[in-house]
C-alpha positions, 0 to 999 in steps of 0.5 A: 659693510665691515661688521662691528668690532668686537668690542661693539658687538655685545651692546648692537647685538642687544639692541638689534634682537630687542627691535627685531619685530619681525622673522625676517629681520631676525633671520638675516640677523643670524646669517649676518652674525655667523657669517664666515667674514665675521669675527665669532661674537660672544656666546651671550650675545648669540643666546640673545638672538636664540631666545628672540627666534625661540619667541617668535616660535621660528623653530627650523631657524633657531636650530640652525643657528645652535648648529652653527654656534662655535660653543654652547652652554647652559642658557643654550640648551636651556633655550633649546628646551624651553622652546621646544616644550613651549611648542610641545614637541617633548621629543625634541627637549628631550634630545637636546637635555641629552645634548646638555648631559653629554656636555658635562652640565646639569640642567637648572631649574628653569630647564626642568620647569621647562618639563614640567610645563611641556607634560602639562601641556601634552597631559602627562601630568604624571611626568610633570608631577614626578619631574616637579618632585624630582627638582629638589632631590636633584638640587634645583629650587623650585620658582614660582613659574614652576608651580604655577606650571603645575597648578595650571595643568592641574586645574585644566584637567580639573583637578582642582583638590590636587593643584591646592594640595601643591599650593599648600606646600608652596610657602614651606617650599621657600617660594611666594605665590605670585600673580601669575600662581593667584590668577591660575588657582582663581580660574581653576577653582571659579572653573570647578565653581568653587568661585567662594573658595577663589574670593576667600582665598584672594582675600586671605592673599590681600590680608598679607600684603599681596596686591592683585593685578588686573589678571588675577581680578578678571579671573575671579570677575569671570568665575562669577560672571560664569557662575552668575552670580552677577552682582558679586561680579561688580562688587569685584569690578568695584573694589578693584578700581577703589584699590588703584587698579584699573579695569581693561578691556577683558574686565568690562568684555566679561562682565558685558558677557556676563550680563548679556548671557543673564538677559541683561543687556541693559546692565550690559549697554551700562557697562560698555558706557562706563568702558567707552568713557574709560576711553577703553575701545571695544573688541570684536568679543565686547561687540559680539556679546552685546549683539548676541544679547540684544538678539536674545532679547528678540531686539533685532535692530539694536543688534543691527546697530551695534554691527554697524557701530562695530565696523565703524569703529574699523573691527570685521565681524568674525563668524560668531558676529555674523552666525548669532546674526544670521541665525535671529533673523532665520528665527524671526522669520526674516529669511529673506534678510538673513541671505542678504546679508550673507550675501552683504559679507562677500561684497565687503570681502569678509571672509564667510566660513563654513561656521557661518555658512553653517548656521545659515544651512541649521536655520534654513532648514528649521524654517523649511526651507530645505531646497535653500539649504541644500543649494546653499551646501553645494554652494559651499563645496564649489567654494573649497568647503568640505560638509561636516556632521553639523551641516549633514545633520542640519539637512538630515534635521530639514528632511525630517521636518518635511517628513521626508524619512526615507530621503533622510536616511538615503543623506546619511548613507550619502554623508558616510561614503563622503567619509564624513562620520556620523555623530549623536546629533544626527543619530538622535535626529533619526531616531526621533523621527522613527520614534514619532512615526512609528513608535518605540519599535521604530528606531531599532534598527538604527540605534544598532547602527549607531551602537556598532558604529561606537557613537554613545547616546547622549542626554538628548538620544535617551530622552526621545526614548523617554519621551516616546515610551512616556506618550505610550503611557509605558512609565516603567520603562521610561523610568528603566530608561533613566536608571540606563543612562544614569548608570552609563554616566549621562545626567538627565537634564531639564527636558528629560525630568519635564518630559516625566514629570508630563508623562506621569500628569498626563495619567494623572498620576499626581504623586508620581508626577511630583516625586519626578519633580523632586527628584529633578530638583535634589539632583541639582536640576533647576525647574523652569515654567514648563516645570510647573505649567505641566505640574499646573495643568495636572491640578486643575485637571484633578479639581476641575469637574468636566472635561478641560483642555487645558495646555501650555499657552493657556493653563495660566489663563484659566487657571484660579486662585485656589489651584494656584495657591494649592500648587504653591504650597505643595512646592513650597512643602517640598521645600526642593526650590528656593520659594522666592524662584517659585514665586518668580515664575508665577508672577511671570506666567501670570502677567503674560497673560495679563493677570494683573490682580493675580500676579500682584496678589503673589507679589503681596504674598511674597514681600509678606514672606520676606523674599526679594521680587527679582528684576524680572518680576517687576519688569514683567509687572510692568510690561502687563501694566503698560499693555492694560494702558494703567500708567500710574501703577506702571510709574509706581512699579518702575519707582519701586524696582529703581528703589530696588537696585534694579534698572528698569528696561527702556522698553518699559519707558518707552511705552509709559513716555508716549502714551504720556505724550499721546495723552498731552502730558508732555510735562510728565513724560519730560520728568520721567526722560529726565530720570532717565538721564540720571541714571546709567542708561547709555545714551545711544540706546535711550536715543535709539529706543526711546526717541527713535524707536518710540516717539518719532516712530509715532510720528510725534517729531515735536515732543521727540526734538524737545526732548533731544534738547532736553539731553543737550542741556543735560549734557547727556549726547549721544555719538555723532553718527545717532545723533547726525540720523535722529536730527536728520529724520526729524528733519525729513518728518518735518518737512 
């Protein structure tokens, strides 16, 4: 065929390079166009054809294709550089800037935005800075993408206080901040938890007109979700749809992570519902989240289910979906159904990683099930897997559980001839052994190796240290242990300040053990319920005559209202720990073990003091009220948490409908199913918890098709597969 005449070319040139989806198409573009039969085309037109291969990072073939060029100019060599700084090859931009010098140009302003962006990418942020400060000097305006390279580099190495001294000069300098600039600063300040700063700064940006897009709204929804502060996070979620713009999915996949990770996942099942009504589909992160936060929950087949509504809707579990997966069965103890469905993996022809075969090794092993895991890690090298530190630290971490020291050390002595280095994980495991056999002594030897093999103790290294020097009653060097890793800039973490705090109340040294506790707390480390069951235990060792063997599982059950009262108000007087947190773990311990007076005693004390219950107290108050079968005063919790802005958990419900069922009162049970329905509930989980899970679990096939009806008529349906399953059991009890 003749090629186009020349005329022509410009216009097909254009249209072909903007339909050009893939690298094929594009290359025999660029033979076709400089072939020798051809007529020379215009230099625009073939600066097209550079950028397209530019943006399908086809390198070698743009390079020919600017060897062949009969001329080049600026927007060529301006292409050449961008892409190469994109591809962070800063060598290559840095050959064709000369190419452009000796060709008599000056580069622009995009070529040195260029720059700029490549030495933030390769963090050279000193060359980004000195080539943005160089720009004007050299006659070159700086655009908005300029900055905005330079704040994202800035806040990626987390300096946060440098990229807003550059945004400030950003007005004076003639440019207006853009999306891409507000998206840029909100992460990096919501990433430097300054996610206040972010909001007041995007509210300032909104009081002079600026509009946010979906981009910069999800950052800021992602700082709070990471920061936790989940309600603002919906206050966000609601106020961009009220300003016209409409979440995506990234929007509800954060907020859904953000729940999940906070334990709540029923907000989270709200969420996706509000998301599949938004005719939005979920991805594989969206399902993962929602997995993972079910199995946190101890909620197994509800996980199971999401899985199977995932691959339904034609997604492939990738290897965080399937080790979450693996690693709740192992820890349940479901062995057995964890290698089942690893097997199940392979015959669907998904591929199984090392990351997941990973996890199934680490949960083996923590289960005792070393000969497993070791076949399993043999397995692995005959498929073309290479073992990593992980997976020989999670054997060696198997030996030691087994007490099988010796055979441990031998695995690290086999792990370093396979070339494979060990990290602080695998020492610290050895090192707690050695400690736990023998002592403080113990592990000297191979502290040493681990120092001469340049491996820095981490948190988890001094803290076995700390721990076995507290079990000796040596607390002076505990303490001198914390003074060492503070000073190597390791931070103690929760478990270190516990395990002092225990080793001080174990020699019932009271003010020690609450001066460690404050120092945790004025160091920024927030104290959990081991924190005061140890605080707890000491006191009641101290008040109580005689000798009590008092530990973790029961000091809460024996415990009475006058040492419990005595340890609030010393905390309270430290005044360390919000008081409403305090009260919170409390009334959480209490009702594990069903001390209902007690806790609802606590509960009194707190609204008297003006402190708002949070949704787990008033959860874990109920839960208690439904194991002591007092169904009344659990409907009269659940209303109050309700009133409260809280979402009570279906478990909750389903305890309080089938005892109501069991007892006859059916009437009752369908009022309570009806306020169910009227809130945000997804439909699934309410099918799958409530009528599944509950009632036709009971065998009550009867009150469960009534209240499936009862959804009908409220319009409330769950998908067509649930609801295909619960009419079929129904059917199969029936019968």
């Amino acid at each position: 065929m003749p090629p186009p005449a020349p005329a022509a070319l410009p216009r097909l040139l254009a249209a072909i390079s903007a339909a050009a989806s893939s690298p094929a198409d594009l290359r025999r573009l660029s033979h076709l166009l400089l072939s020798p039969s051809a007529p020379p085309p215009p230099i625009r037109c073939l600066n097209t054809l550079l950028m397209a291969l530019a943006r399908h990072r086809m390198l070698p073939d743009m390079e020919s294709l600017a060897a062949r060029m009969p001329a080049r100019n600026l927007r060529t060599y301006t292409t050449l550089i961008n892409a190469y700084c994109l591809a962070g090859d800063l060598p290559s931009a840095k050959r064709h800037l000369s190419s452009l010098l000796r060709a008599g140009l000056a580069p622009d302003s995009h070529a040195y935005t260029s720059f700029v962006l490549g030495y933030c990418r390769a963090g050279l942020l000193t060359h980004a800075c000195r080539v943005f400060v160089l720009m004007p000097l050299r006659g070159c305006a700086r655009t908005a993408f300029t900055y905005a390279a330079l704040l994202q580099g800035l806040c990626s190495a987390g300096m946060v206080r440098e990229a807003m001294a550059v945004f400030a000069g950003m007005r004076p300098d003639g440019c207006d901040p853009d999306q891409h600039v507000y998206s840029t600063l909100v992460h990096g300040l919501c990433g430097a938890g300054r996610t206040g700063e972010a909001d007041a700064l995007l509210t300032e940006a909104m009081g002079e007109g600026f509009v946010p897009n979906v981009v910069v709204y999800n950052a800021l929804i992602d700082g709070y979700c990471c920061s936790g502060d989940l309600e603002l996070a919906v206050g966000v979620f609601e106020g961009m749809q009220s300003k016209g713009c409409s979440p995506n999915v990234r929007t509800y996949t954060e907020l859904i992570c953000g729940f999940c990770k906070s334990g709540k996942v029923e907000r989270a099942m709200v969420i996706y519902s509000r998301m599949v009504e938004a005719s939005l589909a979920a991805n594989v992160v969206t399902y993962t989240a929602l997995i993972q936060g079910q199995c946190n929950k101890g909620h197994l087949e509800c996980a199971f289910r999401l899985l199977h509504s995932m691959e339904a809707s034609g997604l492939v579990p990738n290897e965080w979906t399937c080790s979450v997966l693996i690693d709740a069965l192992c820890k349940h103890g479901r062995i057995e159904e964890a290698q089942q469905f690893l097997g199940s993996l392979v015959q669907k022809g998904i591929h199984v990683n090392q990351v997941v075969h990973t996890s199934m090794i680490d949960a083996l092993c923590k289960v005792g099930k070393f000969d497993a895991a070791h076949n399993l890690m043999r397995k692995m090298v005959t498929e073309g897997f290479v073992p990593d530190a992980h997976v020989y630290s999670s054997l060696i971490d198997g030996l030691c559980r087994e007490n099988k020291l010796s055979e441990a050390m031998l695995l690290l002595d086999d792990m370093m001839e396979n070339g494979v280095q060990a990290n602080s994980v695998t020492y610290t495991i050895l090192i707690d052994k050695l400690l736990r056999e023998f002592g403080s002594e113990g592990p000297k030897k191979i502290f040493g190796r681990m120092v001469v093999a340049g491996i820095k103790p981490d948190v988890f290294t001094y803290t076995v240290f700390i721990r076995s020097y507290c079990q000796e009653g040596r607390m002076e060097d505990a303490e001198s242990m914390m003074v060492q890793m503070i000073d190597h800039g390791v931070c103690p973490n929760l478990v270190t300040y516990n395990t002092l705090i225990k080793g001080y109340a174990n020699l019932g040294q009271v003010s020690q053990a609450f001066s460690s506790y404050k120092s945790m707390v004025d160091n920024g480390c927030k104290p959990n319920e081991e924190s005061y069951t140890v605080l707890l235990e000491l006191l009641l060792k101290k008040n109580c005559s005689g000798d009590i063997v008092a530990n973790f599982v029961n000091v809460w059950k024996i415990a009475d209202m006058k040492v419990l009262n005595g340890l609030l108000e010393e905390l309270i007087k430290l005044q360390s720990t919000p008081a409403s947190y305090i009260y919170d773990c409390f009334i959480r311990c209490l009702c594990r073990f069903d001390r209902l007076e007690e806790a609802k005693s606590f509960l009194t004390g707190m609204q008297s003091a003006n402190l708002t219950p949070s949704e787990d107290v008033y959860t874990c108050i109920i839960e208690c009220c439904c194991r002591l079968k007092l169904l009344k005063e659990a409907l009269g919790f659940l209303d109050t948490m309700a009133k409260n802005g809280y979402l009570p958990h279906l478990e909750s419900y389903r305890f309080i409908i089938c005892a109501l069922c069991e007892e006859g009162s059916f009437h009752t049970a369908k009022s309570i199913f009806g306020d169910i329905l009227s809130k945000e509930y997804n439909c699934d989980e309410i099918v799958w918890k409530i009528l599944i899970d509950g009632l036709l679990q009971r065998g009550n096939t009867a009150d469960c098709s009534s209240l499936l009806s009862f959804m009908e008529e409220q319009n409330c349906c769950p998908s067509a597969a649930i609801y295909a399953r619960l009419t079929g059991e129904i059917t199969v009890a029936s019968v």
